[in-house]
C-alpha positions as YAML, in Angstrom:
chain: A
units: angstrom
residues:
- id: 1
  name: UNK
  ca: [13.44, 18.41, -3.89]
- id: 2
  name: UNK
  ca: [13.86, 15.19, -6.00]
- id: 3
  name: UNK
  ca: [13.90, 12.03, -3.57]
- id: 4
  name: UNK
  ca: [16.41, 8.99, -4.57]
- id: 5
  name: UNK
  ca: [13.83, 6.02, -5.22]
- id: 6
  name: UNK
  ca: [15.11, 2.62, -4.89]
- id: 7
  name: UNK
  ca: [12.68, 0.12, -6.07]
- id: 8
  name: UNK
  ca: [12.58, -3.57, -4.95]
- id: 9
  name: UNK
  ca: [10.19, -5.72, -6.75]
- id: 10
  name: UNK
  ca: [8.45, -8.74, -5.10]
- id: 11
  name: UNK
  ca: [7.46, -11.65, -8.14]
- id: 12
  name: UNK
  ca: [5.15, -13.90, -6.06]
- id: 13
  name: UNK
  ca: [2.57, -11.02, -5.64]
- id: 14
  name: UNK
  ca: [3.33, -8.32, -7.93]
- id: 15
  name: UNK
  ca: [4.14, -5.47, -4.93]
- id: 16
  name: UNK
  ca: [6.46, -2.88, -5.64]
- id: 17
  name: UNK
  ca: [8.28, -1.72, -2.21]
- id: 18
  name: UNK
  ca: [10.81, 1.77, -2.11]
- id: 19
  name: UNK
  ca: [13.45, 2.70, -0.41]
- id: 20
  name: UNK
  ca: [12.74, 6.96, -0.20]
- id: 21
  name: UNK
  ca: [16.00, 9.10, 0.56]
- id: 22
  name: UNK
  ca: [17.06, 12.08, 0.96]
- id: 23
  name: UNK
  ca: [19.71, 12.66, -1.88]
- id: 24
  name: UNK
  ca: [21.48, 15.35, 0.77]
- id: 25
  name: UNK
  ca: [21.35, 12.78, 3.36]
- id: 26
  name: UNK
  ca: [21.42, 9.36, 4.70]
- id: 27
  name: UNK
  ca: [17.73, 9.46, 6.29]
- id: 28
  name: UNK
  ca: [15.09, 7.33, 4.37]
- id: 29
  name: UNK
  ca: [11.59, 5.77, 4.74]
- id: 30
  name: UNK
  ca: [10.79, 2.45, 3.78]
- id: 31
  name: UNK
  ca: [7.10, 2.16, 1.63]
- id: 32
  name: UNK
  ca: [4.87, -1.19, 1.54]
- id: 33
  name: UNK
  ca: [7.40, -3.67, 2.35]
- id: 34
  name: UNK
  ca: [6.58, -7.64, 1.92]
- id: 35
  name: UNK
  ca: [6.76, -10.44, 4.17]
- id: 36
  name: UNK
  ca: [7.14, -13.93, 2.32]
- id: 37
  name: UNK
  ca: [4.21, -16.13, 2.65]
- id: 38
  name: UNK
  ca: [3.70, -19.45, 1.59]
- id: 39
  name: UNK
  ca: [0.12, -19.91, 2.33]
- id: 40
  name: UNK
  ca: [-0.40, -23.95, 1.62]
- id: 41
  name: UNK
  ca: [2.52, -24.38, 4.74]
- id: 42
  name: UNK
  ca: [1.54, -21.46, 6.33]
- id: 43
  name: UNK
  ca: [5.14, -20.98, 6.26]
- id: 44
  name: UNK
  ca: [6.73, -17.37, 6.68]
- id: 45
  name: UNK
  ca: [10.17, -15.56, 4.92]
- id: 46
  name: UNK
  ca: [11.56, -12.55, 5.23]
- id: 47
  name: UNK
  ca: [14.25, -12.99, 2.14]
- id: 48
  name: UNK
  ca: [12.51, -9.93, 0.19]
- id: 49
  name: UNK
  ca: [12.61, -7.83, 3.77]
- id: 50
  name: UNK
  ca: [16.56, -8.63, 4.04]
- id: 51
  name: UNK
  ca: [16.80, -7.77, 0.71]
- id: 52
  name: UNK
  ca: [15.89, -4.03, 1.72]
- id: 53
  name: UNK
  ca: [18.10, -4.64, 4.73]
- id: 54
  name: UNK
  ca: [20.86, -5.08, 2.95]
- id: 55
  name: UNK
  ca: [20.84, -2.66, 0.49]
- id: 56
  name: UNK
  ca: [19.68, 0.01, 3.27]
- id: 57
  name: UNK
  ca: [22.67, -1.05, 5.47]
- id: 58
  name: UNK
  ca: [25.49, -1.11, 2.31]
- id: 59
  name: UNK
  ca: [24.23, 2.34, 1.81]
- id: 60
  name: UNK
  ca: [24.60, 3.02, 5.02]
- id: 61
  name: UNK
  ca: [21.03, 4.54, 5.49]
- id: 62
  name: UNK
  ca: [19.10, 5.55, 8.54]
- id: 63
  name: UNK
  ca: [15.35, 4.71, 8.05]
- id: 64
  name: UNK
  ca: [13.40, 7.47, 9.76]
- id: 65
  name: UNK
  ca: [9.75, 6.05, 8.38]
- id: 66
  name: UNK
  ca: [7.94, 2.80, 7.79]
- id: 67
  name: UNK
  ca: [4.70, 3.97, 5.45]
- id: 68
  name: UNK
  ca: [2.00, 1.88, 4.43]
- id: 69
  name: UNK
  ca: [-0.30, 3.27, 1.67]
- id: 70
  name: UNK
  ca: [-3.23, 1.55, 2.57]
- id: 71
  name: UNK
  ca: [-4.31, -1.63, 4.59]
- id: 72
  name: UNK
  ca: [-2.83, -4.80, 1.83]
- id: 73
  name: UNK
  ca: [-5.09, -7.26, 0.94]
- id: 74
  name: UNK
  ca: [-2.81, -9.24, -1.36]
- id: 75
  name: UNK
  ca: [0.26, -9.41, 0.92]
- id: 76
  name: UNK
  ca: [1.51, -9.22, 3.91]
- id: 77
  name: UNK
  ca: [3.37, -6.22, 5.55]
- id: 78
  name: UNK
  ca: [7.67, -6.62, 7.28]
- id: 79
  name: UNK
  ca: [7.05, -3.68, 8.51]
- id: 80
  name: UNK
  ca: [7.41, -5.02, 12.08]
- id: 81
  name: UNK
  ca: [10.70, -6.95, 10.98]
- id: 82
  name: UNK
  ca: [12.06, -4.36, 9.34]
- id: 83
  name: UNK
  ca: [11.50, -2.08, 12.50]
- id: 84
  name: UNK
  ca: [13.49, -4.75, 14.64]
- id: 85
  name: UNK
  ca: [16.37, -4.09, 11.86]
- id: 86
  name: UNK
  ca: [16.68, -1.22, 10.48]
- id: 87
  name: UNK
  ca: [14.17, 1.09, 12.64]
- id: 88
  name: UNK
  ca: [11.77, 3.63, 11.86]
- id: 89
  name: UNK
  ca: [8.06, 4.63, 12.84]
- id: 90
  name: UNK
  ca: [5.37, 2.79, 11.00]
- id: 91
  name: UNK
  ca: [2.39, 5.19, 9.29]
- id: 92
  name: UNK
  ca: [-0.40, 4.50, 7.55]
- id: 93
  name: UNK
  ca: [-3.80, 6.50, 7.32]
- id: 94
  name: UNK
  ca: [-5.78, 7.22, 10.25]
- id: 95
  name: UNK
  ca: [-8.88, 5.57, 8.64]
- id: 96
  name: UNK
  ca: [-7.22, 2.19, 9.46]
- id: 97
  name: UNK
  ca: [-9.66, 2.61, 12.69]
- id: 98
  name: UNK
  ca: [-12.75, 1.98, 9.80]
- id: 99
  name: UNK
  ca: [-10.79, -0.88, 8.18]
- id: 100
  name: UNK
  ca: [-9.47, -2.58, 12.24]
- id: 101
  name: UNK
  ca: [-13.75, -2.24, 12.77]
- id: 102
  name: UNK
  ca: [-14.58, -3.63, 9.62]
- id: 103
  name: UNK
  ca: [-12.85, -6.53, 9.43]
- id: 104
  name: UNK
  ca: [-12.58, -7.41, 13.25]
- id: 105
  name: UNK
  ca: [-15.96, -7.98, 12.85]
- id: 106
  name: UNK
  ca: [-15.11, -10.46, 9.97]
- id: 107
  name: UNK
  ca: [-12.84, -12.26, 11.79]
- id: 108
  name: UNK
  ca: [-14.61, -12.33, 14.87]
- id: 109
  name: UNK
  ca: [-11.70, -10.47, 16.66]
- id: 110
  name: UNK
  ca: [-13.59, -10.14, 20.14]
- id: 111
  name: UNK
  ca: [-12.57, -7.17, 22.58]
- id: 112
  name: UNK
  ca: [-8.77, -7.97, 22.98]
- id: 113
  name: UNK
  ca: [-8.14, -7.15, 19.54]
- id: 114
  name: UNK
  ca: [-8.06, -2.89, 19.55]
- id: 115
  name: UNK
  ca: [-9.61, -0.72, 16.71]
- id: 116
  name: UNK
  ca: [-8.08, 2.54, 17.59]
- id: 117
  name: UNK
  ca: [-5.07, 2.33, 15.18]
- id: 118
  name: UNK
  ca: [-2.85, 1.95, 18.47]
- id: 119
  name: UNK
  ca: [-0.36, -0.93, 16.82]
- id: 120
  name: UNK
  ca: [1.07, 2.08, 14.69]
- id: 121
  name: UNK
  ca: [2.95, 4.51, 15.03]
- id: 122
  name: UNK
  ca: [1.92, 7.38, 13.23]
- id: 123
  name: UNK
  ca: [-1.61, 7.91, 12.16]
- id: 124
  name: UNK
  ca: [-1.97, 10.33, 9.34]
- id: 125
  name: UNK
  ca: [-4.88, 12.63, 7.78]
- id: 126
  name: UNK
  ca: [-5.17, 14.85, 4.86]
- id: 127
  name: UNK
  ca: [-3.05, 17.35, 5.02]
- id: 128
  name: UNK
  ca: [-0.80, 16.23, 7.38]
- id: 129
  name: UNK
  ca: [3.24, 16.54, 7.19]
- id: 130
  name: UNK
  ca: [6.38, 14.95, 8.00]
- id: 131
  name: UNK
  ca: [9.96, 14.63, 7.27]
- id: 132
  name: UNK
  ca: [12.97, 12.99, 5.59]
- id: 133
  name: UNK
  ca: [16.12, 14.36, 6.46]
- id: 134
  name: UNK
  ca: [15.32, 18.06, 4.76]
- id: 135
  name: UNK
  ca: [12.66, 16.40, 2.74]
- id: 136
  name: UNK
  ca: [9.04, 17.26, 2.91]
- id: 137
  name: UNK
  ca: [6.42, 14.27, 2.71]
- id: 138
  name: UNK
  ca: [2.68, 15.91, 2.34]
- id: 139
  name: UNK
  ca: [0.08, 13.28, 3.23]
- id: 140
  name: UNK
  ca: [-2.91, 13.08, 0.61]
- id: 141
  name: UNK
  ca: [-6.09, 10.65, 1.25]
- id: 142
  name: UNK
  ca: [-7.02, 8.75, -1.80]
- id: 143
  name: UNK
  ca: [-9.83, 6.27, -0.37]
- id: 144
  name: UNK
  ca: [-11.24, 4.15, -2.64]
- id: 145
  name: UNK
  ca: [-9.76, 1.10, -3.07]
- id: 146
  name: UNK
  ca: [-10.13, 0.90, 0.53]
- id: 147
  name: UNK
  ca: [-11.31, 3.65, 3.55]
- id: 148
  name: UNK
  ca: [-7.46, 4.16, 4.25]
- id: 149
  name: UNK
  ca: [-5.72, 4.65, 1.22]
- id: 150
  name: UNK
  ca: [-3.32, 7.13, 1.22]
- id: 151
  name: UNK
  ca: [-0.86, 8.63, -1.07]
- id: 152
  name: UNK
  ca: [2.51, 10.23, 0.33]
- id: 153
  name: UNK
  ca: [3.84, 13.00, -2.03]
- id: 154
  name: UNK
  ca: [7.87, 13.25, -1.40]
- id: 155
  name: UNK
  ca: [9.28, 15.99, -2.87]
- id: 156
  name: UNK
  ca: [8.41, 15.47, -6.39]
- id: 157
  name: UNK
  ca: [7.23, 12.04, -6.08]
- id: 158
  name: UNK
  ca: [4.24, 10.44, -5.41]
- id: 159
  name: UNK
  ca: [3.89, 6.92, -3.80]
- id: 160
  name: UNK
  ca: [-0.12, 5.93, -4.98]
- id: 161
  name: UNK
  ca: [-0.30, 2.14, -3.46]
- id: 162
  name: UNK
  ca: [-3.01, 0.95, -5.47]
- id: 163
  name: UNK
  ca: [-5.01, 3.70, -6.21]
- id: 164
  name: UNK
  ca: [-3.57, 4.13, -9.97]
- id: 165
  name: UNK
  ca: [-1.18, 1.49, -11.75]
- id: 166
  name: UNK
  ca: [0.62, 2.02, -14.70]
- id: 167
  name: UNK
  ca: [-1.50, 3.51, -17.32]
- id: 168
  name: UNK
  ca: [-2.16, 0.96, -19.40]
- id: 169
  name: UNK
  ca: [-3.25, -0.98, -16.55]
- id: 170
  name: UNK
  ca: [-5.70, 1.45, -15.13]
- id: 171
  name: UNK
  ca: [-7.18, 2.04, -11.64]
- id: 172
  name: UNK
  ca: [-7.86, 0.07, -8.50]
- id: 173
  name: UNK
  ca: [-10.37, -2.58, -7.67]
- id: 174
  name: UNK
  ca: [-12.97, -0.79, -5.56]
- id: 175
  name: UNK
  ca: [-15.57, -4.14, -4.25]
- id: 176
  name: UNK
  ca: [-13.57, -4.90, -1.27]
- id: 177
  name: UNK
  ca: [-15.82, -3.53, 2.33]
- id: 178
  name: UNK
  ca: [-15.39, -0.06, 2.55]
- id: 179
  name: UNK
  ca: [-14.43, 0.52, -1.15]
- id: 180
  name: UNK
  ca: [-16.35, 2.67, -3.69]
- id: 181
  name: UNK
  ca: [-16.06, 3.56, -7.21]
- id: 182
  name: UNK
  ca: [-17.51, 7.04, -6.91]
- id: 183
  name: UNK
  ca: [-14.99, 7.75, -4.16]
- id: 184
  name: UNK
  ca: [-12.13, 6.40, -6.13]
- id: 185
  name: UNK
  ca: [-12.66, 8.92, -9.13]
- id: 186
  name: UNK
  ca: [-12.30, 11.64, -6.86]
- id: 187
  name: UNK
  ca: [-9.25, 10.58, -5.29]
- id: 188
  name: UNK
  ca: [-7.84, 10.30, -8.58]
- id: 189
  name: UNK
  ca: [-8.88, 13.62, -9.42]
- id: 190
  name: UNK
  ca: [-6.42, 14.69, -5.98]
- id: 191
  name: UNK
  ca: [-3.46, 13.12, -7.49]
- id: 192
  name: UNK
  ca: [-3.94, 14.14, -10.96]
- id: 193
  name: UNK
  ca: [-4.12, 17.83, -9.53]
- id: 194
  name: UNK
  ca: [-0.37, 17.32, -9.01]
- id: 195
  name: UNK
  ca: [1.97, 19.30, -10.71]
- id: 196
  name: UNK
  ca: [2.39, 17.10, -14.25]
- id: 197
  name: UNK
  ca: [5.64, 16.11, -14.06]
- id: 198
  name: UNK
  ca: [5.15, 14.72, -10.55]
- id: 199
  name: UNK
  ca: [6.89, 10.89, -10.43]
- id: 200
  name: UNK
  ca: [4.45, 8.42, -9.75]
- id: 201
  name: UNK
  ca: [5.54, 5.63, -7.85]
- id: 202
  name: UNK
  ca: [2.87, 2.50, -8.56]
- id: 203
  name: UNK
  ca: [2.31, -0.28, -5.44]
- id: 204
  name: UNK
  ca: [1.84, -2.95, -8.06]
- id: 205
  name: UNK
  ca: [2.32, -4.10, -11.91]
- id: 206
  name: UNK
  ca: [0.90, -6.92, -14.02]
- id: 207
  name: UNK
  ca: [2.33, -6.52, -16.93]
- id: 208
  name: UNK
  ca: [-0.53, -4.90, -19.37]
- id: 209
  name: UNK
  ca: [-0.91, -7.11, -22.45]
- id: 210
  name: UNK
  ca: [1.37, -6.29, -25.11]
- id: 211
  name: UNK
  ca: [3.95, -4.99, -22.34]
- id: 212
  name: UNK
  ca: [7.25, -7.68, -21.72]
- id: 213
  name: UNK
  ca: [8.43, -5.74, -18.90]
- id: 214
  name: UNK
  ca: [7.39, -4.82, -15.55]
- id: 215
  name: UNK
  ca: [7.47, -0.81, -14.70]
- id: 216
  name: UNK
  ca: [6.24, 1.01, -11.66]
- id: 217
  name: UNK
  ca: [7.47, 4.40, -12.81]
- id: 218
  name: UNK
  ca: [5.01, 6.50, -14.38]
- id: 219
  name: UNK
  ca: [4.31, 10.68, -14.29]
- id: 220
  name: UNK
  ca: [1.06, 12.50, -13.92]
- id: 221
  name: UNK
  ca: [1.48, 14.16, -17.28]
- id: 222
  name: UNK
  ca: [1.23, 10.48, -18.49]
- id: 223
  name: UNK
  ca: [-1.87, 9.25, -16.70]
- id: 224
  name: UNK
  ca: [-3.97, 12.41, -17.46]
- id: 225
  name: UNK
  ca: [-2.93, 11.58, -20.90]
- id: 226
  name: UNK
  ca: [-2.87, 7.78, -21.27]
- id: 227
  name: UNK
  ca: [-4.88, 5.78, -18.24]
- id: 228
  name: UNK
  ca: [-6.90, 3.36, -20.01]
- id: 229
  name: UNK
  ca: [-9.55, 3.78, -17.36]
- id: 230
  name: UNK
  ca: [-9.35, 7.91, -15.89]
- id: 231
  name: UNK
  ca: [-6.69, 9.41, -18.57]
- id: 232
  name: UNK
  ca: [-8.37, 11.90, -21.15]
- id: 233
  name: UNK
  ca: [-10.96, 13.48, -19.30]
- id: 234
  name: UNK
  ca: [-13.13, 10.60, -19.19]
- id: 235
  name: UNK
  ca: [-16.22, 10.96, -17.00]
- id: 236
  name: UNK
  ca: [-16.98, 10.05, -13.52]
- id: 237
  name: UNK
  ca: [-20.20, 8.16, -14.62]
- id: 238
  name: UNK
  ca: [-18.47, 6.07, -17.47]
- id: 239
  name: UNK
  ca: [-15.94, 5.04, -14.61]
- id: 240
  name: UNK
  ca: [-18.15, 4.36, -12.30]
- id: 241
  name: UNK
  ca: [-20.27, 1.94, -14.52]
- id: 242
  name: UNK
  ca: [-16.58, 0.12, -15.83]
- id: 243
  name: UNK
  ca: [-14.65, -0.06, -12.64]
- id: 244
  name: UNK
  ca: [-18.29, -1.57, -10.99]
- id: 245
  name: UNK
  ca: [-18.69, -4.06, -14.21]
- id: 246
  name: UNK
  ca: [-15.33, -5.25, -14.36]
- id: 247
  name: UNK
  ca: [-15.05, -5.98, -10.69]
- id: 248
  name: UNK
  ca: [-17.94, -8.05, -10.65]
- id: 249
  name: UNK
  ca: [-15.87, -10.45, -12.49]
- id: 250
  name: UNK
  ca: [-12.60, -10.71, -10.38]
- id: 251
  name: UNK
  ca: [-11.63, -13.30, -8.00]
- id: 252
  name: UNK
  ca: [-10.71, -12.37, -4.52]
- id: 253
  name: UNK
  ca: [-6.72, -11.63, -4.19]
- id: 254
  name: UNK
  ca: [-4.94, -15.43, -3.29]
- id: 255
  name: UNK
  ca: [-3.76, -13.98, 0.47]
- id: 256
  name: UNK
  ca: [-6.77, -11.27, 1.16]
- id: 257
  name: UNK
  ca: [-7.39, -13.52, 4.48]
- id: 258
  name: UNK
  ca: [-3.58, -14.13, 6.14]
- id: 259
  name: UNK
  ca: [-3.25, -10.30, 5.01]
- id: 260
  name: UNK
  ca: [-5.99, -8.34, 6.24]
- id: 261
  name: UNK
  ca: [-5.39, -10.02, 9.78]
- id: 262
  name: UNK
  ca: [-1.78, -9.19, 9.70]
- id: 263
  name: UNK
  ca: [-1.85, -6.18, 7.98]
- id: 264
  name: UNK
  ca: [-4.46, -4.45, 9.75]
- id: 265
  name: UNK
  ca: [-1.78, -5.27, 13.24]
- id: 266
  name: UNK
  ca: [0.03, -3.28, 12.02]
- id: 267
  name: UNK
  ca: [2.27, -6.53, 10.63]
- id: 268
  name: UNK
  ca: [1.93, -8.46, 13.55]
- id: 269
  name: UNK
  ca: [0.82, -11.92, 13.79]
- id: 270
  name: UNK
  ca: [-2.22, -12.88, 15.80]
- id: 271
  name: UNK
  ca: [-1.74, -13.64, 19.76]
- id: 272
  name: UNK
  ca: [-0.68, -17.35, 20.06]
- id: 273
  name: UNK
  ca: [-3.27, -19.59, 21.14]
- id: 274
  name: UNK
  ca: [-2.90, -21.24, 24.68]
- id: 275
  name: UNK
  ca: [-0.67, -24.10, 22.86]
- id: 276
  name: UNK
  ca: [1.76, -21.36, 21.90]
- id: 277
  name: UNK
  ca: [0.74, -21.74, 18.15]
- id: 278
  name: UNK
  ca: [-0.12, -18.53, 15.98]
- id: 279
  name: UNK
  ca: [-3.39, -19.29, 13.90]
- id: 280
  name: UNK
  ca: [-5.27, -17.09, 11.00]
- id: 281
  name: UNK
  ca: [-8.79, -17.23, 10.80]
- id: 282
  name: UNK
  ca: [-10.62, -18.45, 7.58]
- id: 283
  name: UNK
  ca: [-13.91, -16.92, 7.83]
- id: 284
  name: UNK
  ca: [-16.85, -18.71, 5.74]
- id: 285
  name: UNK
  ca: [-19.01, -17.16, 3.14]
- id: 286
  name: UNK
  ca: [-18.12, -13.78, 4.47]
- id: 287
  name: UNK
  ca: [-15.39, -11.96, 1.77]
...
């Protein structure tokens, strides 16, 4: 079956969130929804999650799923909000237990703060299954970019997150903890395994030079063909060696810290202090 994809588009970081339906129903998931942040107030919005909100409630939609492809480090997750809203079960992969461990540690979480993946819903694995209406999600996990990655093929799409952008764009930064080059090749190799004229469904796009408009819409015929950095059979070494040079030269995403400690809650804020104030962590010398 052929899901209806609804694509929402957030400027300030580049994410691309999806509305997934069932064209013989009303059910639907939701994939990597935003939460406004303005990081120099500390100031939150949720005008990009009511924008899903609306559209999901003037079609009249029941949201069955909340998925997130992978722990975000470059924004922050509504996924909580949108529960309150519009409902749904969040899911994400069940390595999230190696990310919560990883970067507890970072941010000095202490005991209260659980690393069991408890503050989902759903924990997936390879292989697993579920459901939209009378469509078939298969579960496939793409680690890489991080431990958790996942990527959710929907009928005949496929929803990457960051593993693979568009194809002039390439692959995904693999230098965060947990991340590895060598890893990320072969979870490319998973997706490109899909049948060729599987839709792929991008988490982010920058606009490759010499392209004026944003797209998030490619196929799998197209990156085996045309990925600057895996298309046309190149090697695992000669990626390796490129995606490990060229991310030795970027800076660290502009929210990686208010992110990771939401994100990794599932989209919940940190317990307020004892003055009833929520507070992120900036840890020193340590990302």
């Amino acid at each position: 079956m052929s899901p209806d994809v609804k694509a929402f588009f957030d400027d300030a970081t580049n994410t691309v969130s999806y509305v997934v339906r069932d064209p013989s129903s009303k059910k639907a998931a939701i994939v990597d929804s935003v939460l406004d942040f303005d990081y120099a107030s500390g100031h939150t919005d949720t005008r990009s999650a009511d924008a899903i909100i609306a559209w999901v409630q003037a079609e009249g939609l029941e949201i069955e799923w909340l998925l997130e492809t992978h722990v975000h480090a470059d924004h922050l997750s509504a996924a909580p909000y949108l529960q309150d809203h519009v409902g749904g079960k969040i899911g994400i992969g069940e390595n999230i237990r190696v990310v919560q461990d990883t970067f507890g540690k970072v941010f000095n979480e202490g005991t209260s703060f659980q690393r069991d993946g408890s503050q989902f819903d759903r924990l997936f694995a390879q292989g697993d299954s579920f459901h939209i209406g009378q469509l078939r999600g298969d579960v496939l996990h793409t680690p890489g970019h991080t431990p958790a990655c996942l990527t959710y093929v929907i009928g005949d799409a496929a929803f990457v997150g960051d593993t693979l952008f568009m194809p002039d764009f390439g692959t995904a930064r693999c230098d965060f903890p947990g991340g590895s080059a060598e890893t990320l090749y072969e979870s490319v190799q998973k997706i490109l395994a899909l049948p060729e004229s599987t839709r792929i469904f991008v988490g982010h796009d920058y606009k490759a030079p010499g392209r004026d408009q944003y797209a998030w819409e490619t196929t799998v015929g197209e990156q085996k063909a045309r990925n600057i950095h895996v298309g046309a059979g190149n090697a695992k070494d000669s990626f390796v060696r490129m995606r490990t040079e060229r991310d030795a030269t970027l800076a660290m995403p502009r929210l990686i810290v208010p992110s990771l400690q939401v994100n990794m809650r599932a989209g919940q804020m940190p317990e307020p202090e004892d003055n009833g104030t929520v507070y992120l962590k900036v840890p020193i010398n340590k990302l």
